[in-house]
N, C-alpha and C positions, 0 to 999 in steps of 0.2 A: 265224766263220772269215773271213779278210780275201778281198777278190774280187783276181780277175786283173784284170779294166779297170775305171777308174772313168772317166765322160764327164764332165766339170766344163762346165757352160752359165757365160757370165757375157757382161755386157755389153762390147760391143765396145771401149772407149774405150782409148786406152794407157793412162792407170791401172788399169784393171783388168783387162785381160790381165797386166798389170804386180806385180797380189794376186794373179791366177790363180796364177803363176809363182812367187810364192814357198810358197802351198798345196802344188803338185807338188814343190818342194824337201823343206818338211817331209816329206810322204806320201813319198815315195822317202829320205828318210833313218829314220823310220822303221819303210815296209812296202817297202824294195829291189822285190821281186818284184811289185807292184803297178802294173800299168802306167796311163796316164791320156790323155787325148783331151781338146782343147780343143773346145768347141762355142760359139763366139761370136754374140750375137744384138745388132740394132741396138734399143735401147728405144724409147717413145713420148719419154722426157724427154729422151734426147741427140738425136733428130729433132727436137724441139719447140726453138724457142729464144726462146718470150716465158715468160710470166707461168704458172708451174709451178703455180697455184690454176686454172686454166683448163683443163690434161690432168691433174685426180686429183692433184697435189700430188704428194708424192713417191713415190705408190706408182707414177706413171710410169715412174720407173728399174726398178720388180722385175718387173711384171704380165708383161714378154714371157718374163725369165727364170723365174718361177713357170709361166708354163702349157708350157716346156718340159721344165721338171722333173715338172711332174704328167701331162703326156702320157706320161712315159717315155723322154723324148726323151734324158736328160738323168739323170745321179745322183745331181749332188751339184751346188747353185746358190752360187756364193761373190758374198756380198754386204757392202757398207760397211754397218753398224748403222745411222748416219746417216740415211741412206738408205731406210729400210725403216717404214712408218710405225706407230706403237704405237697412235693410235686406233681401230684395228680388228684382231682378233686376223690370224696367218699362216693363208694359202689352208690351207680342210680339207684333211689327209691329207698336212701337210708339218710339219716341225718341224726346229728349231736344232739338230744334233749336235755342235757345239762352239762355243767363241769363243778364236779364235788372240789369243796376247799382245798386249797393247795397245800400240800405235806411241802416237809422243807425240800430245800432245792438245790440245799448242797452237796458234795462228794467228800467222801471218809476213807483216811486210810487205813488199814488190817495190817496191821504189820506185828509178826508172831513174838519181839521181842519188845511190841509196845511204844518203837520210835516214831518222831515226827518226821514229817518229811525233810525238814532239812538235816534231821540229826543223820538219813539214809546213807552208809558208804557207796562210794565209786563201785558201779559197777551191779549194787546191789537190782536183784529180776522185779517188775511190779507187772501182776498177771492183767493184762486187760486186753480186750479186740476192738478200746474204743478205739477211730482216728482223732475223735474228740480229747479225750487224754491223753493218747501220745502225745501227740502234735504241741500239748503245753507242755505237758515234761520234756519234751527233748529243748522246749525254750526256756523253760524255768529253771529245770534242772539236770543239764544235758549230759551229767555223770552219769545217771540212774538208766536201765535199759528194761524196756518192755517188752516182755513176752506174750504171743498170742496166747488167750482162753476166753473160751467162751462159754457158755451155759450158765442155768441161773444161779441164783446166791448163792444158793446150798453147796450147787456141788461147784462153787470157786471156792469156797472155804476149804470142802472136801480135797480140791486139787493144793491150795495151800499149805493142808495140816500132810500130804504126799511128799510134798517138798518141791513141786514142780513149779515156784515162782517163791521168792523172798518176802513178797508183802502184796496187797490188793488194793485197787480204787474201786468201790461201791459207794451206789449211791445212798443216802442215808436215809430217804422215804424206804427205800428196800430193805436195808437193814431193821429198821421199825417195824413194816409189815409182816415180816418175818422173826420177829421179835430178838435179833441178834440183834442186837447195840453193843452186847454187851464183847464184840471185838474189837470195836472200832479203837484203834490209840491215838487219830485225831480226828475231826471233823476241818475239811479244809476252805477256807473262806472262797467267796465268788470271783475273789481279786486272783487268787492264786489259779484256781480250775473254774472257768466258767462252765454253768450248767447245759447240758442240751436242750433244745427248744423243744416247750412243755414240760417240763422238768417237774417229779413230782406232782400232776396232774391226771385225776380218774375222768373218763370221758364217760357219757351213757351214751351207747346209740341206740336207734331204735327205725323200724319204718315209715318211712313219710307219712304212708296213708292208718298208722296204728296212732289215731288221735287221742283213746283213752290210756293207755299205756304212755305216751308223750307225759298227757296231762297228771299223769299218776309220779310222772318221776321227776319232772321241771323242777317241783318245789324243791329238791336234794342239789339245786344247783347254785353255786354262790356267786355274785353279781362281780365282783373283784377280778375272781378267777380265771371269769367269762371274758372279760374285757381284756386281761392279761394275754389268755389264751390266744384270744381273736388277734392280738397285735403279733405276735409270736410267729403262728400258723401265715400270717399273711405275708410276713417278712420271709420265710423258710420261701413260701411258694412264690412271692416274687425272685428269688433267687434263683428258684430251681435247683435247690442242694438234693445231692442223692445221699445212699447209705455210706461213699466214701468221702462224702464231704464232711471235710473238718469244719465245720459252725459250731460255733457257742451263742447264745446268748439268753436274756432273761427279762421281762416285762414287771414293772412294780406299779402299783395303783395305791399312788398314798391316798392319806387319810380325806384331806381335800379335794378328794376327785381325778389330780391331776394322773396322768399316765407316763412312763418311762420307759424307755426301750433300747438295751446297752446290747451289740454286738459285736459279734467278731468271728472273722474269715482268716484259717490259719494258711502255709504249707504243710504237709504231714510231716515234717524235719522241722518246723518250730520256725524258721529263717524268718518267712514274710507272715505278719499279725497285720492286719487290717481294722483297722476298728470304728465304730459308731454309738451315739447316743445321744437320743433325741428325749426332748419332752413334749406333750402334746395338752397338755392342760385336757379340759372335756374334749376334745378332739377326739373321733369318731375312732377305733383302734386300729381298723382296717388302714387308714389314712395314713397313724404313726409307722405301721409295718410294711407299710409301702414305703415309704419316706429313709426307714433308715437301710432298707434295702438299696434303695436309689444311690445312698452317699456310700452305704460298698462297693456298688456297681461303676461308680465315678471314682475308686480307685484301684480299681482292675479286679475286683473280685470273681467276674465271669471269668475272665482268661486264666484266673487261678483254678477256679473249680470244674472248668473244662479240661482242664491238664491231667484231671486226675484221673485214673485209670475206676470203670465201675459199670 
Protein backbone atom coordinates (compact mmCIF):
# COMPACT_ATOMS: atom_id res chain seq x y z
CA UNK A 1 0.00 0.00 0.00
CA UNK A 2 1.61 3.42 -0.92
CA UNK A 3 2.67 5.65 2.50
CA UNK A 4 1.51 9.17 3.18
CA UNK A 5 5.24 10.84 3.54
CA UNK A 6 8.18 9.75 1.83
CA UNK A 7 11.56 11.82 3.39
CA UNK A 8 13.85 11.73 0.08
CA UNK A 9 17.88 12.36 1.66
CA UNK A 10 19.94 13.44 -1.27
CA UNK A 11 23.02 15.49 -1.58
CA UNK A 12 22.94 19.06 -1.07
CA UNK A 13 24.43 20.47 -4.51
CA UNK A 14 21.87 22.22 -7.07
CA UNK A 15 21.89 19.34 -9.25
CA UNK A 16 20.65 17.20 -7.19
CA UNK A 17 18.05 18.86 -5.32
CA UNK A 18 17.56 19.73 -8.91
CA UNK A 19 16.89 15.21 -9.53
CA UNK A 20 15.27 15.48 -6.09
CA UNK A 21 12.62 17.69 -7.83
CA UNK A 22 11.96 16.04 -10.62
CA UNK A 23 11.59 12.27 -8.40
CA UNK A 24 8.65 14.45 -6.28
CA UNK A 25 7.10 15.38 -9.78
CA UNK A 26 6.94 11.85 -11.06
CA UNK A 27 5.85 10.51 -7.32
CA UNK A 28 3.04 13.27 -7.11
CA UNK A 29 1.90 12.58 -10.67
CA UNK A 30 1.80 9.24 -10.01
CA UNK A 31 0.87 8.73 -6.05
CA UNK A 32 -1.17 12.62 -5.77
CA UNK A 33 -1.85 11.58 -2.12
CA UNK A 34 1.73 10.90 -1.26
CA UNK A 35 3.40 13.66 0.40
CA UNK A 36 7.49 14.07 0.49
CA UNK A 37 10.15 15.90 2.56
CA UNK A 38 13.41 16.89 1.38
CA UNK A 39 16.31 15.96 3.77
CA UNK A 40 19.48 17.42 2.26
CA UNK A 41 23.01 16.24 3.52
CA UNK A 42 26.54 17.89 2.64
CA UNK A 43 28.87 14.67 1.44
CA UNK A 44 32.49 14.00 2.24
CA UNK A 45 33.06 14.42 -2.04
CA UNK A 46 31.33 17.90 -2.47
CA UNK A 47 33.39 19.20 1.02
CA UNK A 48 36.52 17.55 -0.41
CA UNK A 49 37.83 19.38 -3.54
CA UNK A 50 41.22 17.53 -4.28
CA UNK A 51 42.07 14.11 -5.66
CA UNK A 52 38.60 11.84 -5.06
CA UNK A 53 41.20 8.46 -4.80
CA UNK A 54 42.15 10.14 -1.35
CA UNK A 55 38.32 10.24 0.44
CA UNK A 56 37.15 6.57 -0.93
CA UNK A 57 36.74 7.59 -4.65
CA UNK A 58 33.32 7.86 -5.39
CA UNK A 59 31.65 6.33 -2.77
CA UNK A 60 32.29 9.91 -0.99
CA UNK A 61 29.21 11.25 -2.66
CA UNK A 62 26.80 8.24 -1.30
CA UNK A 63 28.41 7.14 2.35
CA UNK A 64 26.50 10.42 4.19
CA UNK A 65 23.38 9.75 2.23
CA UNK A 66 23.56 5.84 2.86
CA UNK A 67 23.85 6.11 6.63
CA UNK A 68 20.98 8.48 6.52
CA UNK A 69 18.85 6.17 4.78
CA UNK A 70 19.96 3.16 7.03
CA UNK A 71 19.59 5.04 10.29
CA UNK A 72 15.92 5.71 9.21
CA UNK A 73 16.62 9.19 8.93
CA UNK A 74 15.67 9.10 5.66
CA UNK A 75 13.32 6.70 2.91
CA UNK A 76 14.08 6.74 -0.06
CA UNK A 77 18.19 8.22 -1.14
CA UNK A 78 18.06 9.53 -5.02
CA UNK A 79 21.44 9.00 -6.36
CA UNK A 80 23.45 9.59 -10.06
CA UNK A 81 24.33 5.75 -10.99
CA UNK A 82 27.67 7.35 -11.90
CA UNK A 83 28.22 8.26 -8.87
CA UNK A 84 27.59 5.10 -6.78
CA UNK A 85 30.61 2.75 -6.93
CA UNK A 86 29.98 -1.03 -8.52
CA UNK A 87 33.41 -2.45 -6.84
CA UNK A 88 31.78 -3.23 -3.91
CA UNK A 89 28.20 -4.40 -3.62
CA UNK A 90 25.29 -1.38 -1.86
CA UNK A 91 25.46 -0.78 2.18
CA UNK A 92 23.49 -4.24 3.66
CA UNK A 93 19.91 -3.75 4.20
CA UNK A 94 19.44 -1.20 1.23
CA UNK A 95 18.63 -2.01 -2.35
CA UNK A 96 17.79 0.07 -5.96
CA UNK A 97 13.80 0.23 -6.06
CA UNK A 98 13.86 1.59 -9.49
CA UNK A 99 15.87 3.38 -12.22
CA UNK A 100 13.97 6.64 -13.56
CA UNK A 101 14.41 7.07 -17.55
CA UNK A 102 17.57 7.61 -18.80
CA UNK A 103 18.49 11.57 -19.56
CA UNK A 104 21.04 11.71 -22.36
CA UNK A 105 24.36 10.38 -21.99
CA UNK A 106 26.35 12.49 -23.74
CA UNK A 107 29.25 15.09 -22.87
CA UNK A 108 29.19 18.95 -23.89
CA UNK A 109 31.68 21.23 -24.38
CA UNK A 110 31.48 25.08 -22.67
CA UNK A 111 33.75 26.72 -24.45
CA UNK A 112 33.58 30.73 -23.68
CA UNK A 113 34.12 31.68 -27.36
CA UNK A 114 31.61 28.98 -28.58
CA UNK A 115 34.18 26.63 -30.46
CA UNK A 116 33.99 22.96 -31.25
CA UNK A 117 36.30 20.91 -30.22
CA UNK A 118 38.15 20.42 -32.97
CA UNK A 119 38.12 24.06 -33.95
CA UNK A 120 40.17 24.13 -30.07
CA UNK A 121 44.02 25.70 -30.53
CA UNK A 122 47.25 23.87 -29.26
CA UNK A 123 47.46 24.09 -26.09
CA UNK A 124 44.09 25.56 -25.26
CA UNK A 125 43.18 24.44 -20.92
CA UNK A 126 39.83 22.12 -20.68
CA UNK A 127 38.70 22.08 -16.88
CA UNK A 128 37.96 18.43 -15.81
CA UNK A 129 39.14 15.77 -12.91
CA UNK A 130 37.59 13.16 -15.13
CA UNK A 131 40.38 10.35 -15.88
CA UNK A 132 37.55 9.41 -18.15
CA UNK A 133 37.95 12.55 -20.26
CA UNK A 134 41.44 13.03 -20.17
CA UNK A 135 42.36 9.86 -21.07
CA UNK A 136 40.30 10.44 -24.58
CA UNK A 137 41.46 13.90 -25.10
CA UNK A 138 45.00 13.18 -24.81
CA UNK A 139 44.08 10.34 -27.66
CA UNK A 140 41.77 12.17 -29.71
CA UNK A 141 43.03 15.33 -29.28
CA UNK A 142 46.55 15.24 -27.76
CA UNK A 143 47.15 19.25 -28.51
CA UNK A 144 44.53 20.29 -25.91
CA UNK A 145 45.68 20.03 -22.23
CA UNK A 146 43.50 19.40 -19.06
CA UNK A 147 43.54 21.05 -16.09
CA UNK A 148 42.42 19.60 -12.73
CA UNK A 149 38.69 21.03 -11.36
CA UNK A 150 36.57 19.72 -9.58
CA UNK A 151 33.09 20.63 -7.96
CA UNK A 152 29.69 20.75 -9.24
CA UNK A 153 28.21 22.53 -12.49
CA UNK A 154 27.90 25.81 -11.05
CA UNK A 155 30.80 26.47 -9.68
CA UNK A 156 32.94 24.94 -12.95
CA UNK A 157 31.18 27.57 -14.80
CA UNK A 158 31.90 29.89 -11.93
CA UNK A 159 35.85 28.85 -12.21
CA UNK A 160 35.45 29.08 -16.08
CA UNK A 161 33.93 32.63 -16.37
CA UNK A 162 37.52 33.32 -13.46
CA UNK A 163 39.60 32.35 -16.35
CA UNK A 164 41.11 29.33 -14.57
CA UNK A 165 40.55 26.80 -17.58
CA UNK A 166 39.81 27.87 -21.47
CA UNK A 167 36.66 25.64 -21.96
CA UNK A 168 34.68 22.68 -19.98
CA UNK A 169 33.55 18.93 -20.48
CA UNK A 170 30.09 18.56 -18.68
CA UNK A 171 27.87 16.33 -19.00
CA UNK A 172 24.74 17.17 -20.62
CA UNK A 173 21.91 15.33 -18.27
CA UNK A 174 23.80 18.20 -15.78
CA UNK A 175 23.52 20.83 -17.82
CA UNK A 176 19.69 20.21 -18.21
CA UNK A 177 19.00 19.56 -14.65
CA UNK A 178 20.48 22.54 -13.94
CA UNK A 179 18.93 24.37 -16.55
CA UNK A 180 22.23 25.75 -18.32
CA UNK A 181 22.16 24.34 -21.92
CA UNK A 182 22.23 27.41 -22.68
CA UNK A 183 26.47 27.29 -22.57
CA UNK A 184 27.07 24.50 -24.11
CA UNK A 185 28.77 25.19 -27.93
CA UNK A 186 28.70 21.51 -28.57
CA UNK A 187 27.20 18.35 -27.48
CA UNK A 188 29.88 15.70 -28.17
CA UNK A 189 28.85 12.33 -29.81
CA UNK A 190 29.61 8.74 -27.90
CA UNK A 191 32.16 8.07 -30.72
CA UNK A 192 34.24 10.91 -29.67
CA UNK A 193 33.98 10.81 -25.55
CA UNK A 194 32.48 7.76 -24.37
CA UNK A 195 29.99 8.10 -21.35
CA UNK A 196 30.80 6.76 -17.71
CA UNK A 197 29.06 3.76 -16.68
CA UNK A 198 25.49 4.88 -15.74
CA UNK A 199 25.67 7.84 -17.39
CA UNK A 200 22.61 9.94 -17.07
CA UNK A 201 20.85 7.58 -14.72
CA UNK A 202 18.68 8.44 -11.36
CA UNK A 203 18.81 5.43 -8.98
CA UNK A 204 15.97 5.22 -6.04
CA UNK A 205 17.34 3.46 -3.06
CA UNK A 206 15.51 2.44 -0.27
CA UNK A 207 15.62 -0.32 2.69
CA UNK A 208 15.10 -3.82 2.09
CA UNK A 209 12.84 -4.48 4.79
CA UNK A 210 10.78 -0.77 3.80
CA UNK A 211 8.23 -2.79 1.50
CA UNK A 212 5.74 -0.05 1.18
CA UNK A 213 7.92 2.73 0.26
CA UNK A 214 9.68 -0.01 -2.43
CA UNK A 215 6.13 -0.53 -3.68
CA UNK A 216 5.30 3.18 -3.74
CA UNK A 217 8.35 4.23 -5.92
CA UNK A 218 8.84 0.81 -8.47
CA UNK A 219 6.26 2.21 -10.56
CA UNK A 220 8.87 5.65 -11.49
CA UNK A 221 11.16 2.90 -12.71
CA UNK A 222 11.60 2.41 -16.59
CA UNK A 223 12.07 -1.27 -17.73
CA UNK A 224 14.87 -0.14 -20.65
CA UNK A 225 16.88 1.66 -18.19
CA UNK A 226 16.81 -1.18 -15.70
CA UNK A 227 18.18 -3.67 -18.10
CA UNK A 228 20.87 -1.05 -19.38
CA UNK A 229 21.72 -0.14 -15.95
CA UNK A 230 22.11 -4.01 -14.83
CA UNK A 231 24.53 -4.68 -17.86
CA UNK A 232 26.69 -1.62 -17.07
CA UNK A 233 26.88 -1.98 -13.20
CA UNK A 234 27.79 -5.75 -13.67
CA UNK A 235 30.53 -5.06 -16.21
CA UNK A 236 32.20 -1.95 -13.91
CA UNK A 237 32.08 -4.83 -11.00
CA UNK A 238 33.32 -7.68 -12.90
CA UNK A 239 36.32 -5.45 -13.60
CA UNK A 240 36.81 -4.06 -10.39
CA UNK A 241 37.41 -0.32 -11.81
CA UNK A 242 38.08 2.18 -8.96
CA UNK A 243 37.61 6.00 -8.98
CA UNK A 244 41.01 6.06 -11.07
CA UNK A 245 40.00 3.89 -13.57
CA UNK A 246 39.70 5.17 -17.00
CA UNK A 247 36.27 3.05 -18.33
CA UNK A 248 33.99 4.31 -20.52
CA UNK A 249 31.14 2.65 -21.75
CA UNK A 250 27.19 2.51 -22.51
CA UNK A 251 24.40 -0.13 -22.65
CA UNK A 252 21.56 0.47 -25.43
CA UNK A 253 18.23 -1.61 -25.34
CA UNK A 254 16.72 -1.19 -28.84
CA UNK A 255 13.42 -1.30 -29.73
CA UNK A 256 13.16 -5.20 -30.28
CA UNK A 257 14.36 -6.26 -27.02
CA UNK A 258 17.78 -6.85 -27.97
CA UNK A 259 20.58 -5.42 -25.51
CA UNK A 260 24.05 -3.80 -26.47
CA UNK A 261 27.07 -3.22 -24.48
CA UNK A 262 30.11 -1.08 -26.19
CA UNK A 263 33.20 -0.58 -23.82
CA UNK A 264 36.42 0.58 -23.33
CA UNK A 265 39.48 0.47 -20.82
CA UNK A 266 41.92 3.44 -21.56
CA UNK A 267 45.59 4.44 -20.25
CA UNK A 268 45.25 7.87 -18.49
CA UNK A 269 47.83 9.18 -21.57
CA UNK A 270 45.27 7.91 -24.20
CA UNK A 271 48.21 5.33 -25.69
CA UNK A 272 46.46 1.92 -24.95
CA UNK A 273 42.27 1.85 -25.86
CA UNK A 274 41.02 -1.49 -25.38
CA UNK A 275 37.68 -2.02 -26.60
CA UNK A 276 34.48 -4.20 -26.60
CA UNK A 277 30.89 -4.73 -27.85
CA UNK A 278 28.67 -7.25 -27.51
CA UNK A 279 25.02 -8.04 -28.22
CA UNK A 280 22.89 -10.13 -26.23
CA UNK A 281 19.55 -10.29 -27.77
CA UNK A 282 17.03 -11.06 -24.50
CA UNK A 283 19.83 -12.26 -22.88
CA UNK A 284 19.81 -11.78 -19.15
CA UNK A 285 21.90 -8.22 -18.79
CA UNK A 286 23.94 -9.51 -16.02
CA UNK A 287 25.30 -12.26 -18.50
CA UNK A 288 26.11 -9.38 -21.39
CA UNK A 289 28.10 -7.37 -18.60
CA UNK A 290 29.89 -10.10 -17.57
CA UNK A 291 30.76 -11.06 -21.03
CA UNK A 292 32.08 -7.99 -22.29
CA UNK A 293 34.02 -7.62 -19.12
CA UNK A 294 35.57 -11.09 -19.77
CA UNK A 295 36.86 -9.87 -23.54
CA UNK A 296 38.61 -6.64 -21.72
CA UNK A 297 40.04 -8.87 -19.26
CA UNK A 298 41.48 -11.29 -22.29
CA UNK A 299 43.14 -8.21 -23.47
CA UNK A 300 45.00 -7.01 -20.52
CA UNK A 301 42.56 -4.84 -19.06
CA UNK A 302 43.43 -5.98 -15.37
CA UNK A 303 47.12 -5.35 -15.72
CA UNK A 304 46.20 -2.02 -17.10
CA UNK A 305 43.88 -1.06 -14.30
CA UNK A 306 46.14 -2.44 -11.64
CA UNK A 307 48.85 -0.07 -12.83
CA UNK A 308 47.10 2.66 -11.84
CA UNK A 309 47.69 4.42 -8.92
CA UNK A 310 44.14 4.78 -6.39
Amino acid sequence: MPVDLIRIVSRDSPMALAQVERVRAELAALHPAVRTEVIPVKTTGDKWMGDLSRVEGKGAFTKEVDAALLAGEADLAVHCVKDIPADRPLPAGTMFAAFLKRDDIRDALVDTAGRTLDELPAGTRIGTSSVRRSAQLAASHPHLQCVPMRGNANRRLDKLAAGEADALLLAVSGLQRIGRTDVVSEILPVETMMPPIGAGVLALQCREDDTDTIETVSDLGDPDTHRETLAERMFLHVLQGHCNSPIAGFARAGRGGELSLRACVFTPDGKTVLNAHEWAGRLDPATLGTSVAVALLRQGARDLIDSIAH
